[in-house]
DSSP file (Angstrom, degrees, kcal/mol; ACC not computed):
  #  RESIDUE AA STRUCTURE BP1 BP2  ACC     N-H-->O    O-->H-N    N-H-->O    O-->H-N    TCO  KAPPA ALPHA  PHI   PSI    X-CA   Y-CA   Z-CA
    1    1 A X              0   0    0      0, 0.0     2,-0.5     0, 0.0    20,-0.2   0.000 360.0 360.0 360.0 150.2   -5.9    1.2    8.0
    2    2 A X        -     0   0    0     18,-2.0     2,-1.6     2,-0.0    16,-0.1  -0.943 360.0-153.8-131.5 112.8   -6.2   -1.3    5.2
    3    3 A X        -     0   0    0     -2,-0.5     2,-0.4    16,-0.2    16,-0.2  -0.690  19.0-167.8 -88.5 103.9   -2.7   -2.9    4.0
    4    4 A X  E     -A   18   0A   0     14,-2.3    14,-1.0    -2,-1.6     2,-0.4  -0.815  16.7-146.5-105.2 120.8   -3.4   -3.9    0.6
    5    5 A X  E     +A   17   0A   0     -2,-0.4   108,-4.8    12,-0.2   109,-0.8  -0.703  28.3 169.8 -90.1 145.1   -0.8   -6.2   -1.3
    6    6 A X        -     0   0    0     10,-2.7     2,-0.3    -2,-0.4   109,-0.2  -0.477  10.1-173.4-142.2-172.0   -1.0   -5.0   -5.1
    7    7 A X        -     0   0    0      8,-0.2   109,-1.0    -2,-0.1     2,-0.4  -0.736  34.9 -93.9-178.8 153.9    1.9   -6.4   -8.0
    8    8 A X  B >   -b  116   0B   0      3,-0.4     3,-2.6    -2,-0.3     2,-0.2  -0.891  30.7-112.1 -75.2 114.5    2.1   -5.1  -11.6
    9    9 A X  T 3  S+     0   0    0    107,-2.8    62,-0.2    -2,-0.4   109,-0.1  -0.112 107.3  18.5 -49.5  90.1    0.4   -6.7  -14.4
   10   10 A X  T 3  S+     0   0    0     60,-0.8     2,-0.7    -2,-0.2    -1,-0.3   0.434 101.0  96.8 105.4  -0.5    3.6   -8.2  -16.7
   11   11 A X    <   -     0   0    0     -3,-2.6    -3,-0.4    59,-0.3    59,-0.2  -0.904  63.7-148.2-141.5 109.3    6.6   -8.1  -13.8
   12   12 A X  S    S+     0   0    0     -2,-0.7    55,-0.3     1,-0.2    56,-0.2  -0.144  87.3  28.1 -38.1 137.5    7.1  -11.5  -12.2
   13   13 A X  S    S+     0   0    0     53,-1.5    54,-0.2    51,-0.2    -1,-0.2   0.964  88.9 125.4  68.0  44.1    8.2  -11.2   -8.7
   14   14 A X        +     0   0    0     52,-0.4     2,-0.9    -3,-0.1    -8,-0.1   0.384  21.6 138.5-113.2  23.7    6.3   -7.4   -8.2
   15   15 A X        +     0   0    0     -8,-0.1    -8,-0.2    48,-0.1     2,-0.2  -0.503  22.5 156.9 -57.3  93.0    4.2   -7.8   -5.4
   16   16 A X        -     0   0    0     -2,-0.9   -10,-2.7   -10,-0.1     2,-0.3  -0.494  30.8-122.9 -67.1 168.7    4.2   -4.8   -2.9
   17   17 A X  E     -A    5   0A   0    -12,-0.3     2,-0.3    -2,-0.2   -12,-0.2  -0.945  18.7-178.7-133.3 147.1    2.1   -3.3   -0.3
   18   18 A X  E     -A    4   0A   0    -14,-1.0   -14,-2.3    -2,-0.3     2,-0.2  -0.932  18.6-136.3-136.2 152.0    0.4    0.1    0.3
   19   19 A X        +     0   0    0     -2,-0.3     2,-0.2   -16,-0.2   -16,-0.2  -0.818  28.2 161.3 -99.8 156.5   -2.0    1.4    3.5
   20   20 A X        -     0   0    0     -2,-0.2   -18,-2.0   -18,-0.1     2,-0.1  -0.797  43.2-104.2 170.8 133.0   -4.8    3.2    3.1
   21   21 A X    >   -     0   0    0     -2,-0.2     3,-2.3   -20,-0.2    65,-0.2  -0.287  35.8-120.3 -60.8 135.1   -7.9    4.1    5.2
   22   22 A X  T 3  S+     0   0    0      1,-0.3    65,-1.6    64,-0.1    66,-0.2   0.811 115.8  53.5 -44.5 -29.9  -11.2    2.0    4.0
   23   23 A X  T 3  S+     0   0    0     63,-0.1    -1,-0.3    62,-0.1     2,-0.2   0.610  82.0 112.6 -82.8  -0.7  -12.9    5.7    3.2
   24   24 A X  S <  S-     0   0    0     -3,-2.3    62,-4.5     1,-0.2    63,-0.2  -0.335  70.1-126.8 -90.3 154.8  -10.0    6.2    1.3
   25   25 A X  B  >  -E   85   0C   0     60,-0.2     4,-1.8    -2,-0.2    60,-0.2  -0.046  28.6-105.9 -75.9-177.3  -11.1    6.5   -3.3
   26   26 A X  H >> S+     0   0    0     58,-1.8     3,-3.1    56,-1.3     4,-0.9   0.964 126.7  57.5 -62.8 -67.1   -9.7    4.6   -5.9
   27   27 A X  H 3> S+     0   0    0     55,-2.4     4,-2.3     1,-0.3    -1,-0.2   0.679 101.4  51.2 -43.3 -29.2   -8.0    7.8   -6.7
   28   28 A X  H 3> S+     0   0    0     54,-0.3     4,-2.0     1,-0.2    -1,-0.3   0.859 113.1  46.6 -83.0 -35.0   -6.6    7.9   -3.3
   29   29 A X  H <X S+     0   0    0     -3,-3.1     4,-1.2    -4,-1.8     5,-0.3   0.970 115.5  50.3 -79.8 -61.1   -5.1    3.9   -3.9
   30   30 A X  H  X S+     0   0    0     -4,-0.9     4,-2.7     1,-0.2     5,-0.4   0.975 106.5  52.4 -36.7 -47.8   -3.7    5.1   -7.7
   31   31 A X  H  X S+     0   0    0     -4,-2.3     4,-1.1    -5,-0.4    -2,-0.2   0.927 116.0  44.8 -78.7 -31.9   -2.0    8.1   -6.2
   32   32 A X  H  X S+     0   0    0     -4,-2.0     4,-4.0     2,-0.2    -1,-0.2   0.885 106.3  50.5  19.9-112.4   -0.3    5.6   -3.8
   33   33 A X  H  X S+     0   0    0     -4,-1.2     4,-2.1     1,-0.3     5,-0.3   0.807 115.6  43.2 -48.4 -50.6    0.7    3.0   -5.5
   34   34 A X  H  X>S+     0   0    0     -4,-2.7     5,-2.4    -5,-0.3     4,-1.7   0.739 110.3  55.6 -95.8   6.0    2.3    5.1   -7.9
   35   35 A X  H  <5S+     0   0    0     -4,-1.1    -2,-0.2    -5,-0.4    -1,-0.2   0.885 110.4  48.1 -49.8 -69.4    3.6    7.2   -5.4
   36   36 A X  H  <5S+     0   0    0     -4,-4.0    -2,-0.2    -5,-0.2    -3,-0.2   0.844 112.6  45.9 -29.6 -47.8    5.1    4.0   -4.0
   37   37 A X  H  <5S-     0   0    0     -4,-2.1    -1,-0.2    -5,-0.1    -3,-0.2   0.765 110.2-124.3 -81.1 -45.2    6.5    2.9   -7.1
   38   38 A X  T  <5 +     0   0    0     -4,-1.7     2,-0.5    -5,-0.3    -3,-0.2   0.946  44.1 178.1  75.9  59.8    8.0    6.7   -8.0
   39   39 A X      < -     0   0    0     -5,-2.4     2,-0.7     2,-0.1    -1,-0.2  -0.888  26.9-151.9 -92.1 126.9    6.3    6.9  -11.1
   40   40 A X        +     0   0    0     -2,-0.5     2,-0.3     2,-0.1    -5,-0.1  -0.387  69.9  65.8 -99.1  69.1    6.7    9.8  -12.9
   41   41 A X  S    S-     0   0    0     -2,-0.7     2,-0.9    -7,-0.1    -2,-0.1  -0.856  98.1 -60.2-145.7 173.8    3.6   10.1  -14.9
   42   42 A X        -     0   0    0     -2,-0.3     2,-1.6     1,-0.2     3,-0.5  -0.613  29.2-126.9-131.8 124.4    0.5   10.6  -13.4
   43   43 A X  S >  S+     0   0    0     -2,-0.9     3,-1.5     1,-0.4    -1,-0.2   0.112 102.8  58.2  66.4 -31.6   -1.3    8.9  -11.1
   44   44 A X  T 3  S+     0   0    0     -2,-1.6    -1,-0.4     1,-0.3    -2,-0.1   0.859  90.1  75.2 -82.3 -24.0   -4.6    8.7  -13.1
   45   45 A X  T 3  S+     0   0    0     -3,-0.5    -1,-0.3     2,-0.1     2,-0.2   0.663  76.7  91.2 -59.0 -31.7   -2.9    7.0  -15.9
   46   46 A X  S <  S-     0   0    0     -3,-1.5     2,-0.4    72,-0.1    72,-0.2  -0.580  70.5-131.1 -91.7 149.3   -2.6    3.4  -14.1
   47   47 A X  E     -C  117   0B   0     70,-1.0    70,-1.8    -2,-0.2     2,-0.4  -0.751  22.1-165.5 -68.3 119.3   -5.5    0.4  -14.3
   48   48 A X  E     +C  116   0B   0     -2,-0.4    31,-2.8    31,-0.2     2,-0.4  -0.969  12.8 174.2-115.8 124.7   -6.4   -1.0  -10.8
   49   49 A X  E     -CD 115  78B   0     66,-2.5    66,-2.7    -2,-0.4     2,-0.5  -0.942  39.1-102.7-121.9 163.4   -8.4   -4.4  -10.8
   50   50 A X  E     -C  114   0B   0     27,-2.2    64,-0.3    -2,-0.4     5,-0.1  -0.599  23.8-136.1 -74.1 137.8   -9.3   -6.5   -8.0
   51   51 A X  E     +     0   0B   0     62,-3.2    10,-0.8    -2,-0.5     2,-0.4  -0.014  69.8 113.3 -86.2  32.6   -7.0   -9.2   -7.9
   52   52 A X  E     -F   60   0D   0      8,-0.2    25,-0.7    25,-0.1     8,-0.2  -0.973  64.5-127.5-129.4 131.8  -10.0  -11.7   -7.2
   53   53 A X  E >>>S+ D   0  76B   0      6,-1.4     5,-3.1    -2,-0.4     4,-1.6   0.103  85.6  44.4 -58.3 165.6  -10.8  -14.3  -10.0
   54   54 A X  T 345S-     0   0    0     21,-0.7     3,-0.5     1,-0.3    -1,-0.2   0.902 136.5 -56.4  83.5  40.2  -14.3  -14.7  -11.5
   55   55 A X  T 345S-     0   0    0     20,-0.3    -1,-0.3     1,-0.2    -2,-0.2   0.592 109.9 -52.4  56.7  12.0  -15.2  -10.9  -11.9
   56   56 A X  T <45S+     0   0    0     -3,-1.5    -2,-0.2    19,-0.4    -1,-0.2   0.924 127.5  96.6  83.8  38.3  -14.5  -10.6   -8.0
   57   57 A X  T  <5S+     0   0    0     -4,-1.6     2,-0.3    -3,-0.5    -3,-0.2   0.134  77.2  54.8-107.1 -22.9  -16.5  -13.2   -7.0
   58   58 A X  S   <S-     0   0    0     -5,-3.1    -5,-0.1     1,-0.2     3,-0.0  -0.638  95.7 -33.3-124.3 174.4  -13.6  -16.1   -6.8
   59   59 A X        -     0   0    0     -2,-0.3    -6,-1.4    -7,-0.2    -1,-0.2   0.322  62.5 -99.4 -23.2 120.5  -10.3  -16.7   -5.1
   60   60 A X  B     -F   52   0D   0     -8,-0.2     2,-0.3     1,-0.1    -8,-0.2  -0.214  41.3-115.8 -37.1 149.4   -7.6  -14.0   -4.4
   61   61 A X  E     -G  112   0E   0     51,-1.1    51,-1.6   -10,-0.8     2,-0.1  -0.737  43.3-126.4 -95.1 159.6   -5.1  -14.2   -6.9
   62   62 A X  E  >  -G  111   0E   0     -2,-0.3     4,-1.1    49,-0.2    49,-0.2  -0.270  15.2-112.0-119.1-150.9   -1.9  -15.4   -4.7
   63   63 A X  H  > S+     0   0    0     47,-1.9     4,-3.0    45,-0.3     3,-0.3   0.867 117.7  56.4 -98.2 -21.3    1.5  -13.9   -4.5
   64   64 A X  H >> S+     0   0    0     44,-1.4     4,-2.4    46,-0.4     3,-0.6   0.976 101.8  52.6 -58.5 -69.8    2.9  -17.2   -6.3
   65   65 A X  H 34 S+     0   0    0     43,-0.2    -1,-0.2     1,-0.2    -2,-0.2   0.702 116.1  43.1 -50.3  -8.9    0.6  -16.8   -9.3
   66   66 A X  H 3< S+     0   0    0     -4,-1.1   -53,-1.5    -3,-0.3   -52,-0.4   0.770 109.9  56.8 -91.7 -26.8    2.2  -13.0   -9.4
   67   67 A X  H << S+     0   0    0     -4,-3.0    -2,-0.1    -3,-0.6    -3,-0.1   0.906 108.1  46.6 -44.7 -47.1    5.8  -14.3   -8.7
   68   68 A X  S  < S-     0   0    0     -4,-2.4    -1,-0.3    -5,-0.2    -3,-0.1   0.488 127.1-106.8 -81.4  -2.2    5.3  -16.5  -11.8
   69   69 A X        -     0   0    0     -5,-0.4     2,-0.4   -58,-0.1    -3,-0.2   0.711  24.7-137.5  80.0 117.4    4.0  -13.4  -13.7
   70   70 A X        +     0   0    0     -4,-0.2   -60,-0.8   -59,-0.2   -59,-0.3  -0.881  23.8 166.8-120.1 160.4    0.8  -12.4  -14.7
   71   71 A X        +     0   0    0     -2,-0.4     2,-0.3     1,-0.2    -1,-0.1   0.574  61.8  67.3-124.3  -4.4   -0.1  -10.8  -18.2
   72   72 A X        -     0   0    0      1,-0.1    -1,-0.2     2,-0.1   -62,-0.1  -0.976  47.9-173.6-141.7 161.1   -3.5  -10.9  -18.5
   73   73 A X    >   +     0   0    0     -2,-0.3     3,-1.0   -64,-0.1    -1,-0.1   0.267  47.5 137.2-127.7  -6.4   -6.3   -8.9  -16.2
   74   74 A X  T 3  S+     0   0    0      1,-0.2     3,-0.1     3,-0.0    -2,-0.1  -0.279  70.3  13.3 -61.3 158.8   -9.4  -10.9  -18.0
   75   75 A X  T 3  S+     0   0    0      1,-0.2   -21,-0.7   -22,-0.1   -19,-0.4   0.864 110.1 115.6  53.4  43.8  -12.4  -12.3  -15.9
   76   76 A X  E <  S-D   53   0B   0     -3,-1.0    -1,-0.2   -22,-0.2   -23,-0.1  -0.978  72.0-111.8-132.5 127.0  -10.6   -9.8  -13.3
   77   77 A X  E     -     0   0B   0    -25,-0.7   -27,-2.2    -2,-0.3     2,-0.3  -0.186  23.2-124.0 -83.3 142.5  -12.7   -6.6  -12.2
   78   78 A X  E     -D   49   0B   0    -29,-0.2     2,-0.9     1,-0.1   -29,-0.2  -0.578   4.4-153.0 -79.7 142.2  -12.0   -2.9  -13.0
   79   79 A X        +     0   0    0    -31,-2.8   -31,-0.2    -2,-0.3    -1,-0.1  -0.719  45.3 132.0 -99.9  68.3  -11.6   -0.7  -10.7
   80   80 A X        +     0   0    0     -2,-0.9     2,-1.4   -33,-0.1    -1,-0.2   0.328  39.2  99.8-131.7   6.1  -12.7    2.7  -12.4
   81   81 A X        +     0   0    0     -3,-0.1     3,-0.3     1,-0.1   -55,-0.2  -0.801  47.9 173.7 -68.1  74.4  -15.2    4.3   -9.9
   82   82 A X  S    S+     0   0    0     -2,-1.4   -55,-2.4     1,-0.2   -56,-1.3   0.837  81.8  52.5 -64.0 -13.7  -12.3    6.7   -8.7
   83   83 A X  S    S+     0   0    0    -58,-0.2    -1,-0.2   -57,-0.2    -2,-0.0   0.650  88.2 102.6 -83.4 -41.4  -14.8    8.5   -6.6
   84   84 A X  S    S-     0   0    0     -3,-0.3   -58,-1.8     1,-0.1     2,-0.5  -0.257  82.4-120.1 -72.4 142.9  -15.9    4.8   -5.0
   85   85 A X  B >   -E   25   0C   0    -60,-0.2     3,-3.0     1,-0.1   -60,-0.2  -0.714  27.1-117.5 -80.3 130.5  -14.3    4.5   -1.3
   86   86 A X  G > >S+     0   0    0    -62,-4.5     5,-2.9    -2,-0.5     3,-1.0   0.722 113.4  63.9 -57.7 -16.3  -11.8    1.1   -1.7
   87   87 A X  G 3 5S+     0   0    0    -65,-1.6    -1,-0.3     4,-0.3     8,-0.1   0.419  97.9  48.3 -60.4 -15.3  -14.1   -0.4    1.0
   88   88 A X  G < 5S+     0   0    0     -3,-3.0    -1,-0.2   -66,-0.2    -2,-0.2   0.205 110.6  52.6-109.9  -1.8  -17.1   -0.3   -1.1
   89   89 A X  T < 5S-     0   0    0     -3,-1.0    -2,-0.1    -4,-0.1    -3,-0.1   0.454 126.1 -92.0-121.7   7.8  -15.1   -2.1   -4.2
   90   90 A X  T   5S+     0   0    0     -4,-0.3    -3,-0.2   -40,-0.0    -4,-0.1   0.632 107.2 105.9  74.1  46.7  -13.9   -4.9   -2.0
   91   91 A X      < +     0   0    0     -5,-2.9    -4,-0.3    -6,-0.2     5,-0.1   0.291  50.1 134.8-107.0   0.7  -10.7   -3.7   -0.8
   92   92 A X  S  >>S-     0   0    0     -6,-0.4     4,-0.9     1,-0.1     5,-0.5  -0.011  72.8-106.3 -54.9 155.6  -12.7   -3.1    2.8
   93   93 A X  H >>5S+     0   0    0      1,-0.2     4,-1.8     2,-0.2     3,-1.3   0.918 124.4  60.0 -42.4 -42.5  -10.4   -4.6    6.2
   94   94 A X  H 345S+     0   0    0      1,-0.3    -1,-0.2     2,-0.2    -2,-0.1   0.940 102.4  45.7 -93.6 -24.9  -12.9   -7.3    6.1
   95   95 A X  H 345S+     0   0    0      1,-0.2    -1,-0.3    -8,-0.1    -2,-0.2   0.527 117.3  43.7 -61.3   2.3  -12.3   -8.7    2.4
   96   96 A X  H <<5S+     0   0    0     -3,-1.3     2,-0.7    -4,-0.9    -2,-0.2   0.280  88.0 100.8-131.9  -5.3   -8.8   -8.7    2.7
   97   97 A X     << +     0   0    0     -4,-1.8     2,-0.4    -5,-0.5    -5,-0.0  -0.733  37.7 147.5 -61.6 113.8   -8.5  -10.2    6.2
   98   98 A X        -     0   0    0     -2,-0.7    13,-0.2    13,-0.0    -3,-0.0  -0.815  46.6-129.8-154.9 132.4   -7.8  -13.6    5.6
   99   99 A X        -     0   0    0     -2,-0.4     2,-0.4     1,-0.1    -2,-0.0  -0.284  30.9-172.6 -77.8 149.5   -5.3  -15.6    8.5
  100  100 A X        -     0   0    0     10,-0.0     5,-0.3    11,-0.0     2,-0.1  -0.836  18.7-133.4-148.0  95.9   -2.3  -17.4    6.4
  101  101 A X    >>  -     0   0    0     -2,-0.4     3,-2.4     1,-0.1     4,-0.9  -0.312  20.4-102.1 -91.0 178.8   -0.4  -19.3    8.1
  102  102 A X  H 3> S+     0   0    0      1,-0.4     4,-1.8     2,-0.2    -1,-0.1   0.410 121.1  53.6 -50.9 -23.1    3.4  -19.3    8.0
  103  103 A X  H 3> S+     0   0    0     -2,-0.4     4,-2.9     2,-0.2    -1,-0.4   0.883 109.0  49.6 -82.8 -57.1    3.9  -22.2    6.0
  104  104 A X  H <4>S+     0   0    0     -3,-2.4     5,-3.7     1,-0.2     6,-0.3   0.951 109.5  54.4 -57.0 -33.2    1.3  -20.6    3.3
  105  105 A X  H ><5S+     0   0    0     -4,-0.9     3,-3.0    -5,-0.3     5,-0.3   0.997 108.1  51.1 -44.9 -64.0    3.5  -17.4    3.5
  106  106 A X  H 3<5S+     0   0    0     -4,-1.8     2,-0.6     1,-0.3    -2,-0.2   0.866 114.7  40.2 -24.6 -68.2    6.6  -19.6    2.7
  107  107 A X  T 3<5S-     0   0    0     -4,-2.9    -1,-0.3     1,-0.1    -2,-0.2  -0.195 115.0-117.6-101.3  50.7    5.1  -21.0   -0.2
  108  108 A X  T < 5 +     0   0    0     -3,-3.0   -44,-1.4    -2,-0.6   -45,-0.3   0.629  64.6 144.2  23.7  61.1    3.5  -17.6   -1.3
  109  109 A X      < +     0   0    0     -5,-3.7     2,-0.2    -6,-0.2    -1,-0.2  -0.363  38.8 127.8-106.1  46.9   -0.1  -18.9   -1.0
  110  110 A X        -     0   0    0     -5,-0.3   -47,-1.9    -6,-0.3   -46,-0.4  -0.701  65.0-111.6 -55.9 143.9   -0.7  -15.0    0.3
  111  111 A X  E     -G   62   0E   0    -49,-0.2     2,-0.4    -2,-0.2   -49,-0.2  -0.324  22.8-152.4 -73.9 169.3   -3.2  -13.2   -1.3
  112  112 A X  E     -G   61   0E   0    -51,-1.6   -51,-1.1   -61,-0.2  -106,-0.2  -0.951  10.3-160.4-142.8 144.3   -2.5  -10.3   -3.6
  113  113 A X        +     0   0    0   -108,-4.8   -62,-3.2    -2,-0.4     2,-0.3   0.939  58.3  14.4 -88.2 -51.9   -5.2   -7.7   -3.8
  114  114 A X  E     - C   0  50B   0   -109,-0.8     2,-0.4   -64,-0.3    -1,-0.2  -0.842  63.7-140.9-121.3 151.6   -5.3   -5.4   -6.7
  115  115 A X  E     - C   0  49B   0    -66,-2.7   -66,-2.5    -2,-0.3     2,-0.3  -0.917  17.2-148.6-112.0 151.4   -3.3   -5.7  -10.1
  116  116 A X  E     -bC   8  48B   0   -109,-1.0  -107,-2.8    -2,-0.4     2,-0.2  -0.790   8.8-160.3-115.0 158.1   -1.9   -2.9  -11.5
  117  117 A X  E     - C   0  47B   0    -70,-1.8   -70,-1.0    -2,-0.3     2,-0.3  -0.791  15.0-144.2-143.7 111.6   -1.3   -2.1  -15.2
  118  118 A X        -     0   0    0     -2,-0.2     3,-0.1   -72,-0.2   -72,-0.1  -0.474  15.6-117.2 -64.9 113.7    1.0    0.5  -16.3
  119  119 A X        -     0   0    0     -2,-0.3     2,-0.2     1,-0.1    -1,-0.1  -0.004  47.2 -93.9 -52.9 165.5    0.7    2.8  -19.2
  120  120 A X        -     0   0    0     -3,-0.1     2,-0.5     1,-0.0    -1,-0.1  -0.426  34.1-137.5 -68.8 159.5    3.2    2.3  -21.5
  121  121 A X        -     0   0    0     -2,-0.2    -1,-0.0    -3,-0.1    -3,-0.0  -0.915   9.2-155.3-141.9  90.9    6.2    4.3  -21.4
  122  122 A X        -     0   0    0     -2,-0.5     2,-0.3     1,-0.1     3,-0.0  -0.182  18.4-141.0 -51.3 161.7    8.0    5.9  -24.7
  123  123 A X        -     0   0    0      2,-0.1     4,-0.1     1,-0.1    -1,-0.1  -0.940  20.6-159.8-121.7 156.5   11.8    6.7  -24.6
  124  124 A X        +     0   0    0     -2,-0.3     2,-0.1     2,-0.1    -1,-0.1   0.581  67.9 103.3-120.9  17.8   13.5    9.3  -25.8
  125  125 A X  S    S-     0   0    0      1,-0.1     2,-0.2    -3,-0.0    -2,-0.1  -0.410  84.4-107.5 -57.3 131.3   16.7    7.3  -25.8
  126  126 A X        -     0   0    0     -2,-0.1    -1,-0.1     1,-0.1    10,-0.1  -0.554  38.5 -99.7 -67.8 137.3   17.3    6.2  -29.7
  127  127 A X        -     0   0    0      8,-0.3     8,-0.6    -2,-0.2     2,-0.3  -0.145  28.5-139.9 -28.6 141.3   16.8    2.8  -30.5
  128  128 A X  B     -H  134   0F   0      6,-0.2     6,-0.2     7,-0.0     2,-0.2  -0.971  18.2-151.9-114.9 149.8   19.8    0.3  -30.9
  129  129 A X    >   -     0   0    0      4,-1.7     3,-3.0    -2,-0.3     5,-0.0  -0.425  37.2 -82.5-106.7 175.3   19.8   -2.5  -33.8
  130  130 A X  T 3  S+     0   0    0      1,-0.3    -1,-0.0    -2,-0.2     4,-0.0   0.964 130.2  51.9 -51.4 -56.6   21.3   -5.6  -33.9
  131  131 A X  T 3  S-     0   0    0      1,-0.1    -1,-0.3    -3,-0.0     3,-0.1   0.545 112.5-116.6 -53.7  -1.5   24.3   -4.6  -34.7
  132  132 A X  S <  S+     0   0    0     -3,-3.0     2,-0.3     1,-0.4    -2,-0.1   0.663  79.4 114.7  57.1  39.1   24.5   -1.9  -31.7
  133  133 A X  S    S-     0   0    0      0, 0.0    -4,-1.7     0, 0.0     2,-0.5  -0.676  75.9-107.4-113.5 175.6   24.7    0.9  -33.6
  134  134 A X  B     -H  128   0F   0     -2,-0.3     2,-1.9    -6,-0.2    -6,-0.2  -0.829  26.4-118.4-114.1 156.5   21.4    3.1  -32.9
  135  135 A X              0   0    0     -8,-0.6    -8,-0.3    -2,-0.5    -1,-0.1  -0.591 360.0 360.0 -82.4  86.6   18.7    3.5  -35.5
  136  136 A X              0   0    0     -2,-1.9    -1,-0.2   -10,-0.1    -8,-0.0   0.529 360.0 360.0 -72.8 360.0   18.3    6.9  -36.6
């Protein structure tokens, strides 16, 4: 089992964690997360990148840089092989082992693995205007 810490792309302070076997797809890590999350839309809908700078070549992004909120997923890689096993896209036990010790926890130098980005979400709740009345 591979405990992968993930956070949503545009809420500060979302970092969470899901398991999931190294053979397990992309799809299997979408259906997850939003399983996790209790999204009711479905599953196939969400953007998974690797949370490693540089096209996935450079530094874990760390759970501070998600605290302080991130909004943008460039020079960050997509994850869009649903078919690819998460072991093969560099979500394997042995890329995301890395020892932290307690003092880095403290001061959220943890890695975070994947960013998520969430479809957008209509309402069917009316608008309200400045005044609070709602905008028909």
């Amino acid at each position: 089992m591979v405990k992968l810490f993930c956070a949503i792309v545009g809420e500060a302070g979302s970092a969470f964690s899901v398991r999931l076997d190294e053979s397990d797809s992309v799809d299997d890590l979408k259906k997850a997360i939003a399983e996790d999350q209790k999204y009711d839309f479905a599953a196939s809908k969400l953007q998974l990148f690797l949370a490693k700078k540089d096209d996935g070549a450079g530094a874990w992004l760390t759970e501070k840089d998600v605290k302080e909120g991130v909004s943008d997923t460039t020079g960050l890689k997509l994850l869009d092989a649903v078919r690819a096993e998460i072991g093969d896209v560099g979500l394997s036990q042995d890329d995301v082992r890395l020892q932290v010790a307690k003092e880095e926890v403290a001061a959220l130098k943890g890695p975070v693995h994947v960013l998520v980005v969430v479809p957008e979400q209509g309402t069917s709740a009316p608008l309200v205007s400045d005044d609070g009345l709602p905008s028909w």
